[in-house]
C-alpha positions as a Python dict, from the first residue, in 0.01 Angstrom:
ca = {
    (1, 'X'): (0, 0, 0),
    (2, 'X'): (278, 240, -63),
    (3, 'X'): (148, 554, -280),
    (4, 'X'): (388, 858, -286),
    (5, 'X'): (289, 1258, -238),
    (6, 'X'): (294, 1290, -574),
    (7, 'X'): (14, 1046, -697),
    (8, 'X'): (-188, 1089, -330),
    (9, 'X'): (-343, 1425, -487),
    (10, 'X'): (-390, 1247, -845),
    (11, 'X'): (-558, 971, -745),
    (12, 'X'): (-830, 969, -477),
    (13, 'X'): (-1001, 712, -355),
    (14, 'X'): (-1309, 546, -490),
    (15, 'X'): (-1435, 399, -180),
    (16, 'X'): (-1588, 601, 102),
    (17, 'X'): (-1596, 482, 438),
    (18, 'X'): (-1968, 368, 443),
    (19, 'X'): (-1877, 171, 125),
    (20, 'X'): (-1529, 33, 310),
    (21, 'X'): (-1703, -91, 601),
    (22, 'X'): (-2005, -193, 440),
    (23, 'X'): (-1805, -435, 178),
    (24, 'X'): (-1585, -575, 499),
    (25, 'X'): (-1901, -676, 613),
    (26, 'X'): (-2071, -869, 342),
    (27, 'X'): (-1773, -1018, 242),
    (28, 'X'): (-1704, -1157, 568),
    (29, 'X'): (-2081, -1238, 636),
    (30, 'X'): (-2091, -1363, 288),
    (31, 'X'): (-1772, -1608, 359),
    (32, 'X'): (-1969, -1748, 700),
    (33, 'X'): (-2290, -1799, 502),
    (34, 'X'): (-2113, -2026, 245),
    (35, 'X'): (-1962, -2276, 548),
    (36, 'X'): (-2312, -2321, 679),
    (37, 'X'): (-2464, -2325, 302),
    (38, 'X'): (-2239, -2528, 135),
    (39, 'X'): (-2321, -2893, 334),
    (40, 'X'): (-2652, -2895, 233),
    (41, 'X'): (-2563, -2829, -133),
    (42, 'X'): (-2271, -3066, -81),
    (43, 'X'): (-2371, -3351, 189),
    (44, 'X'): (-2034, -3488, 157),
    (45, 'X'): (-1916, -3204, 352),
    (46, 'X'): (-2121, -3257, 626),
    (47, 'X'): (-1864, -3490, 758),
    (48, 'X'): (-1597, -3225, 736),
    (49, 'X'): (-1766, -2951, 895),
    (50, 'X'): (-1945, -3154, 1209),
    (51, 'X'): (-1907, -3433, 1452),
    (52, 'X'): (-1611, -3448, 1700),
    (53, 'X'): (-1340, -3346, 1502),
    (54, 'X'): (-1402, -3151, 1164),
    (55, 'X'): (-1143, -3135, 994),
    (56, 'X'): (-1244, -2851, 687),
    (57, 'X'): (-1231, -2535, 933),
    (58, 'X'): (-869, -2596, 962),
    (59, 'X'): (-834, -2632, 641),
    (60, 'X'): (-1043, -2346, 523),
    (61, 'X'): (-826, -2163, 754),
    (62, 'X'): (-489, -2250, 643),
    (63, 'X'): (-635, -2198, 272),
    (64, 'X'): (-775, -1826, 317),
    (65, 'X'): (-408, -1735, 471),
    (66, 'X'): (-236, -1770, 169),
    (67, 'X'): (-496, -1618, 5),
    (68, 'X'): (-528, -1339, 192),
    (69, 'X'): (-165, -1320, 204),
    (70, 'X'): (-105, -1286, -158),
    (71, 'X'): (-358, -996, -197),
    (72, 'X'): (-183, -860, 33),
    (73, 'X'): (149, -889, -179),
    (74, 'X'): (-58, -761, -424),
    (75, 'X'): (-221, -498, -341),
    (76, 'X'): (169, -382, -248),
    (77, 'X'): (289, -454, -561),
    (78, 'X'): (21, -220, -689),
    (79, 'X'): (115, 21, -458),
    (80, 'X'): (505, -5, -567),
    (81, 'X'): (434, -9, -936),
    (82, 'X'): (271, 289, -890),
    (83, 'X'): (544, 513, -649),
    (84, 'X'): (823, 349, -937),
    (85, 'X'): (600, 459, -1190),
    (86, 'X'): (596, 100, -1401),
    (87, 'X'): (229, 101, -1374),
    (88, 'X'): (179, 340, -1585),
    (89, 'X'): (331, 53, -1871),
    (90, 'X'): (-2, -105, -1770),
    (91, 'X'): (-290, -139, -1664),
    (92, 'X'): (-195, 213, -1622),
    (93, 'X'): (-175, 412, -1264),
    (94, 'X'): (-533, 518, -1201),
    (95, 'X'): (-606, 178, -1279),
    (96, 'X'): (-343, 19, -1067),
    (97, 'X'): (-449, 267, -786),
    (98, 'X'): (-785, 145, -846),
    (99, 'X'): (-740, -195, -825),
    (100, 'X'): (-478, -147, -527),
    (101, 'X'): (-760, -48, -326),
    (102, 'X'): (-992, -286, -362),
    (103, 'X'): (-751, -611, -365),
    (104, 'X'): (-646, -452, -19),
    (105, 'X'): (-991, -447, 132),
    (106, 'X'): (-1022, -809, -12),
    (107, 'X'): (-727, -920, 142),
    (108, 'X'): (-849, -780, 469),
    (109, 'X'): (-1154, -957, 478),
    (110, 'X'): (-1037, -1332, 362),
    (111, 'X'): (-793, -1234, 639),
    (112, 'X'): (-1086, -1170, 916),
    (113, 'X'): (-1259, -1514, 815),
    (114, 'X'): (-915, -1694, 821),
    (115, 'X'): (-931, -1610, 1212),
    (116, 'X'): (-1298, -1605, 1276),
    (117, 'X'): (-1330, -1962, 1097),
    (118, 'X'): (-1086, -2137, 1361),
    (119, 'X'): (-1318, -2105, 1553),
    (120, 'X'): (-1488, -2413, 1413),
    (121, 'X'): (-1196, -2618, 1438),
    (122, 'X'): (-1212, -2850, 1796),
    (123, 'X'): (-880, -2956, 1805),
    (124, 'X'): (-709, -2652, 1891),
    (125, 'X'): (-1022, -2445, 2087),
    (126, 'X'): (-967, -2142, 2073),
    (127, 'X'): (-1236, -1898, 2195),
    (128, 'X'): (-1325, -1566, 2036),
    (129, 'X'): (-1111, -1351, 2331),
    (130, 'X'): (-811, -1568, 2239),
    (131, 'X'): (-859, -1484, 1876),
    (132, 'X'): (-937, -1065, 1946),
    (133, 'X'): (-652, -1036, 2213),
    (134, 'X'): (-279, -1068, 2069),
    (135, 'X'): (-50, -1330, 2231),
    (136, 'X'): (-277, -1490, 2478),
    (137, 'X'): (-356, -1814, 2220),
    (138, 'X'): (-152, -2029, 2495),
    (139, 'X'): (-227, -2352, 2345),
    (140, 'X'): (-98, -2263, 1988),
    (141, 'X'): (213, -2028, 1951),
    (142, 'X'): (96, -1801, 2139),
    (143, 'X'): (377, -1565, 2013),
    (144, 'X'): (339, -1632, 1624),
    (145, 'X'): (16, -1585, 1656),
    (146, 'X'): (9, -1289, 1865),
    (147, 'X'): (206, -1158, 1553),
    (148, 'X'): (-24, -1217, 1320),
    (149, 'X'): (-300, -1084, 1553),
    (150, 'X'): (-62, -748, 1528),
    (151, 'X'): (-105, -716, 1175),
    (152, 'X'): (-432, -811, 1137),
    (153, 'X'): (-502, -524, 1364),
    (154, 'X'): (-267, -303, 1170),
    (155, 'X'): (-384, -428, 812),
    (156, 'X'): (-704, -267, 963),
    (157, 'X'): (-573, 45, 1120),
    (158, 'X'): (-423, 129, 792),
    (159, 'X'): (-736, 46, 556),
    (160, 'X'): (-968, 293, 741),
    (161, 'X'): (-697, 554, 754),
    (162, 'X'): (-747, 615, 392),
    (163, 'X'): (-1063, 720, 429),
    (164, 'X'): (-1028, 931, 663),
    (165, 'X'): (-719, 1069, 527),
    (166, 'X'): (-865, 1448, 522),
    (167, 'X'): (-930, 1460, 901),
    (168, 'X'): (-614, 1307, 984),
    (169, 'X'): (-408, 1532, 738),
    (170, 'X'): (-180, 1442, 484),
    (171, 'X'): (145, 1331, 671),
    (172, 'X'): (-22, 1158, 952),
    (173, 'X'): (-156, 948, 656),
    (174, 'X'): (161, 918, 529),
    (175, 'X'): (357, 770, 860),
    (176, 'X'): (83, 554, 902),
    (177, 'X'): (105, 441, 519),
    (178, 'X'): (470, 308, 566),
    (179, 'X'): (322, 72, 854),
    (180, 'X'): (234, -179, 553),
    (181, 'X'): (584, -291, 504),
    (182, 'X'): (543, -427, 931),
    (183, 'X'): (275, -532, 873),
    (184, 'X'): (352, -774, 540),
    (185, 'X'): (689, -851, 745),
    (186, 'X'): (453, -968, 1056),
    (187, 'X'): (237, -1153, 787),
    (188, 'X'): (497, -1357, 656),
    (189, 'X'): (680, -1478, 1021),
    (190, 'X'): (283, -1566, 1089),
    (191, 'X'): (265, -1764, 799),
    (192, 'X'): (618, -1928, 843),
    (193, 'X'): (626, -1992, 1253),
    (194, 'X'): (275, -2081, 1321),
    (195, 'X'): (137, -2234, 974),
    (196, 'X'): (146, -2585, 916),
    (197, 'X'): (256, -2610, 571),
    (198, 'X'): (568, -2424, 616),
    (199, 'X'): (788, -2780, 480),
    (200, 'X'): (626, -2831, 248),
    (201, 'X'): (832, -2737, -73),
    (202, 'X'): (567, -2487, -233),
    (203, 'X'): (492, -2304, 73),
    (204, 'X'): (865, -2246, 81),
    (205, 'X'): (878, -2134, -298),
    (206, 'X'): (527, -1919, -177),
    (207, 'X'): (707, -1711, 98),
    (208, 'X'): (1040, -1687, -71),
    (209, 'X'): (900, -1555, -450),
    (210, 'X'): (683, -1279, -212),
    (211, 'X'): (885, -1152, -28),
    (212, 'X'): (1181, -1165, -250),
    (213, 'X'): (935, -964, -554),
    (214, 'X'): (882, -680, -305),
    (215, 'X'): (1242, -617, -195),
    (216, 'X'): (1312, -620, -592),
    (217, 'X'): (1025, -367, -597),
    (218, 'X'): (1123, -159, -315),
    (219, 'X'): (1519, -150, -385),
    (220, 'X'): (1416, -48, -714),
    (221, 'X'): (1198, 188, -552),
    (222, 'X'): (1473, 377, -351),
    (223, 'X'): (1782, 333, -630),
    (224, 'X'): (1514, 552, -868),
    (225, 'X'): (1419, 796, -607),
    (226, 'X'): (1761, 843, -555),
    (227, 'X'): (1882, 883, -880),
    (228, 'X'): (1645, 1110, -932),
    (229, 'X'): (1742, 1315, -712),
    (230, 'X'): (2068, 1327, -747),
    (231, 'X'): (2112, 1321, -1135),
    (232, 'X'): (1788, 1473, -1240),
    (233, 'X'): (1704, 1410, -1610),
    (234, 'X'): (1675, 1801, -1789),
    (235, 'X'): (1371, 1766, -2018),
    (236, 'X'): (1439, 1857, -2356),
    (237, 'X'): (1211, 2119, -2514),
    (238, 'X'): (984, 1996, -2702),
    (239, 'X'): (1008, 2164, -3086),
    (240, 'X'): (718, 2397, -3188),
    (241, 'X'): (545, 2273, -3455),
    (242, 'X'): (628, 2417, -3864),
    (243, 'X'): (411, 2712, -3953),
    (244, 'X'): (230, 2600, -4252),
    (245, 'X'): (277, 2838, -4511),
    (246, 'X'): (-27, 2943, -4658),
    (247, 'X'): (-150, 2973, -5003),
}
């Protein structure tokens, strides 16, 4: 979710605040819908989802983290390709400014049901003040998962800030732009100190192919910024075209 000054004035957003916090909403309503919808259409499930100790809201969980986690990495990837100016190789920048929007406000939402469906989950317990106040899960890892309450919290914070980017002014947008490399960092110890699936060998590939593409991106990033700025390229002038002689 990095954009520099120089694209924030050539690209504006497509999504106004109504439309940001309208789509949060369906999607998440739309996500809750499907676990109470999807028994009857699938009676299998029923087991899963009731009785003593269901079993699929932990899973469901543990599923929409990773998913929510890679549109996260890629809605920063976007935002990267764009600053380093390899998007415009393809799909192009407006495009990848485009689509760097919305992945982040999908990300945010399979995010919000990845808390909100623990809820279902009877093993653990946790009640809805446990899961809106950070650090006080004291059953779980309460720290890890305070963490990832953080930048749930700050994935948020820095969503809406876009849209209200003209009241706020243009470098208050800024420093609170830069807050998405926290809060991908706090995403990722989440992931790794409180998620289950953290030995298994995939999740291990997962975390370190992630993170390891965005410091590529980033490094990049700064080793271009600072080239050009020290060794600026002089722009050749472009030939004016042959008169054509007429006749």
């Amino acid at each position: 979710m990095s954009i520099n000054s120089s694209n924030q004035n050539e690209f504006e957003s497509s999504v106004n605040i109504q439309t940001f916090l309208s789509f949060l909403v369906a999607m998440t309503v739309g996500l809750l819908l499907a676990v109470l919808v999807l028994p009857l259409w699938l009676p299998n499930m029923s087991f899963s989802l009731g009785g003593d100790a269901p079993k699929a809201y932990w899973y469901l969980s543990r599923a929409t983290a990773f998913v929510s986690l890679s549109l996260l990495w890629l809605s920063m990837a976007l935002g990267l390709g764009i600053t380093n100016k390899m998007a415009r190789l393809w799909p192009g920048a407006p495009a990848a400014f485009a689509i760097h929007e919305y992945v982040s406000l999908l990300g945010l939402t399979f995010a919000v049901f990845h808390a909100i469906v623990i809820l279902g989950d009877h093993y653990i317990n946790f009640t809805l003040l446990q899961l809106l106040v950070p650090f006080s899960t004291v059953d779980y890892r309460p720290f890890w998962v305070g963490i990832g309450q953080v930048g749930l919290y700050t994935w948020a914070i820095l969503a809406f800030s876009f849209y209200i980017r003209p009241a706020i002014g243009q470098k208050s947008w800024r420093f609170l732009h830069y807050g998405s490399f926290g809060m991908y960092i706090l995403g990722i110890f989440h992931g790794i100190f409180s998620g289950t699936d953290v030995g298994a060998g995939w999740a291990q590939n997962y975390y370190w192919y992630s993170a390891g593409s965005l410091i590529f991106l980033l490094v990049y990033r700064i080793l271009s910024a600072t080239i050009d700025k020290y060794f600026p390229q002089e722009k050749k002038p472009v030939p004016a075209p042959a008169s054509q002689s007429t006749q």
